[in-house]
C-alpha positions in Angstrom: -88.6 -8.0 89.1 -88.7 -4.7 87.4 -86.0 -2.4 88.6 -87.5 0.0 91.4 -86.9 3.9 90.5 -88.1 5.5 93.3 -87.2 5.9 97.2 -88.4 7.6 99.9 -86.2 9.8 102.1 -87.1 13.0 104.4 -87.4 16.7 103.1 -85.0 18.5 105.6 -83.9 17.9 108.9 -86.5 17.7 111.9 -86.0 16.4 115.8 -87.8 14.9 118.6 -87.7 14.3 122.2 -88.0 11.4 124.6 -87.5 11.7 128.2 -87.3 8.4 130.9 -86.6 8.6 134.4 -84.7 12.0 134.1 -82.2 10.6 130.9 -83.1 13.0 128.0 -82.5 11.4 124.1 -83.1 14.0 121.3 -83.2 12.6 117.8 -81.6 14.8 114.9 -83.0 13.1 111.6 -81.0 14.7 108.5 -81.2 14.0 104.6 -77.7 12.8 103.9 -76.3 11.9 100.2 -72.9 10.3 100.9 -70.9 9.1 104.4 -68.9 11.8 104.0 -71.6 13.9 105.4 -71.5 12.0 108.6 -68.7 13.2 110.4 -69.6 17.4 110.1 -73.4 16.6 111.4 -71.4 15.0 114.8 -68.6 17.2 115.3 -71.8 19.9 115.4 -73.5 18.1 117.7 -70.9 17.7 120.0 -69.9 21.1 120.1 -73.7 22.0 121.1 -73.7 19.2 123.4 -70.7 19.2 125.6 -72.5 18.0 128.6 -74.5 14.9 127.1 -72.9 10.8 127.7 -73.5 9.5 123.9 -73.9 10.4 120.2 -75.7 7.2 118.7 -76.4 7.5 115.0 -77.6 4.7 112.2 -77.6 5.8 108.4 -78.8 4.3 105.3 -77.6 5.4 101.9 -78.5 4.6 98.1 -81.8 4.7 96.1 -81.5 0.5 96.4 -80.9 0.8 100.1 -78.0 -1.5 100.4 -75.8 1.1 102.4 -76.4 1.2 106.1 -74.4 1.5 109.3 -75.2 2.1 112.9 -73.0 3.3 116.3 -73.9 2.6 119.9 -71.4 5.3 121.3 -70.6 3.2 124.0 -74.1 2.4 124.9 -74.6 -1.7 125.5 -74.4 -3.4 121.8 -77.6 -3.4 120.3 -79.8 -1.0 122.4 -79.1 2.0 120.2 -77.8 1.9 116.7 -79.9 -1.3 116.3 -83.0 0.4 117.0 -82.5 3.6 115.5 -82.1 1.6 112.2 -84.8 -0.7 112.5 -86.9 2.7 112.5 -85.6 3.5 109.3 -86.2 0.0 107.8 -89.6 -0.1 109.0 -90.4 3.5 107.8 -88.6 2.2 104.1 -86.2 5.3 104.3 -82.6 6.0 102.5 -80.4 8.8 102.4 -81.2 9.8 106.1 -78.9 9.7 109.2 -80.7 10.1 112.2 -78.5 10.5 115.5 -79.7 10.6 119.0 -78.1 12.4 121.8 -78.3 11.2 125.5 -78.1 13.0 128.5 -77.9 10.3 131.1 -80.6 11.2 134.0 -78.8 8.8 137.1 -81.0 6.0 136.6 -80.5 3.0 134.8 -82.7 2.3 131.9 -81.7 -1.8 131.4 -81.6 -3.2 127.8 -85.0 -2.9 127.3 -85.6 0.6 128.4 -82.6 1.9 126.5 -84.3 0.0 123.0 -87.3 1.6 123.6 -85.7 4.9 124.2 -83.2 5.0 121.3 -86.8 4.1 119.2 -88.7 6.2 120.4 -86.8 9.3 119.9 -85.9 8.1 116.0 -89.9 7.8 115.8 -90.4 11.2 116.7 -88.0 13.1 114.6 -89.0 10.5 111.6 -93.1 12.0 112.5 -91.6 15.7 112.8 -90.0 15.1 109.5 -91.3 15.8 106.1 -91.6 12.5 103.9 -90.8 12.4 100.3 -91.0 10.5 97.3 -87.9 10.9 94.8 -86.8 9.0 91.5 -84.1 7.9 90.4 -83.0 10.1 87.7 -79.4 9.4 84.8 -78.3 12.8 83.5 -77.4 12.8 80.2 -75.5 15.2 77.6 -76.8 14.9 74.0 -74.1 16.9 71.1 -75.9 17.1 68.2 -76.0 19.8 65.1 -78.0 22.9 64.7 -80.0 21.1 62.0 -81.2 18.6 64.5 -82.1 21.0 67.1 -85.8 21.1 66.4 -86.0 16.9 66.5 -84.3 16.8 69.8 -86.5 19.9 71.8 -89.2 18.0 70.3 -88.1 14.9 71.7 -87.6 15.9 75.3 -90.6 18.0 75.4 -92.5 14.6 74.4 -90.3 12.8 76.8 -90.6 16.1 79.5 -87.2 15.2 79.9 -85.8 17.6 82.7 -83.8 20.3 81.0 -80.4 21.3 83.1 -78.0 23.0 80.9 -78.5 24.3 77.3 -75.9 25.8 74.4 -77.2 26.4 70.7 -74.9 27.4 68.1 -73.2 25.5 65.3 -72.8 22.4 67.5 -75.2 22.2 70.6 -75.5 20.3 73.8 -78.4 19.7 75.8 -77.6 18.3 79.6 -80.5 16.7 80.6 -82.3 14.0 83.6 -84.1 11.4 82.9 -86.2 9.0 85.1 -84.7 5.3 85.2 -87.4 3.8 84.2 -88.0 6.3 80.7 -84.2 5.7 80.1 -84.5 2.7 77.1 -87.7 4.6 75.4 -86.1 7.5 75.3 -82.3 6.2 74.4 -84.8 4.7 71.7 -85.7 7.6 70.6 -82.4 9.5 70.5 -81.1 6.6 68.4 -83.3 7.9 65.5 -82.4 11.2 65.3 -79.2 10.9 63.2 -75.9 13.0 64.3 -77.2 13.0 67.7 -74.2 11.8 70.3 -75.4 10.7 74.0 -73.5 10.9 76.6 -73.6 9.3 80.4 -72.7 11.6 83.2 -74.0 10.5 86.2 -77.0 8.8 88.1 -78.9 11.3 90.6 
């Protein structure tokens, strides 16, 4: 299987809103890059929520997907963090944290009304929410010679490599992103312009 370069997260953050028999669950849906981001987003929601019973959040991290994690806050294992991330494996999203605040109404809800709550609200924020496509991108710097300048512009023009930092003078360096799946054409391709040094930085 061919490696697979592109993911699907959300544009900015959005919300939505599901009531049941007076409990009110808001869903905050966020494009998140790393954990760390995690604990900020609930220390602010706390603060604008003193008054509501539970913070519930599920995450999932990484272009392949493989990073996820989910709380109930307290809630009965299962009904909240569960569902909040099947919403996200269902709608194929990463790098999104979505965390749903509950302000408990008097009435129990039982397992399965707390499930479809915790869903629901995920749902909503996820439709409110801008959907987007990204790649996987490696940024590269390539040190090369003045004399070679010409070859390499004409190289990642060809390539439309993505152009992020540029310095021209005796030697020169060109900082530039390319998509995963152009990266062994294009190291190719670098490999036969002579004096041309690549180096890796970082995957994006």
């Amino acid at each position: 299987m061919l490696f697979d370069d592109s993911y699907k997260t959300i544009e900015s953050a959005s919300e939505g809103i599901f009531r049941d028999k007076g409990s009110k669950f808001i869903a905050y849906a966020y494009p998140i890059r790393s954990e760390v981001e995690l604990k900020p987003v609930i220390t602010k929601l706390r603060a604008e929520h003193v008054k509501a019973n539970h913070f519930c959040y599920a995450y999932r991290l990484t272009p392949d997907r493989s990073v996820y994690r989910m709380n109930d806050d307290g809630e009965p294992s299962g009904t909240a963090g569960r569902p909040i991330l099947n919403c996200l494996l269902s709608e194929d999203l990463t790098n999104i944290l979505i965390v749903v605040v509950r302000y408990f109404g008097g009435t129990l809800l039982g397992v399965p009304g707390l499930i479809n709550a915790y869903k629901t609200a995920s749902v909503e924020a996820i439709k409110a929410a801008s959907v987007i496509s990204k790649t996987v991108n490696d940024v590269y710097e390539a040190h090369f010679e003045y004399l070679q300048m010409n070859d390499v512009m004409k190289l990642s023009k060809e390539e439309n490599l993505q152009i992020l930092a540029q310095q021209f003078d005796t030697n020169c360096i060109l900082k530039f992103e390319v998509r995963k799946a152009q990266l062994n054409q294009v190291l190719s391709k670098f490999d036969k312009i002579e004096g041309v040094k690549l180096k890796y930085l970082q995957t994006v």
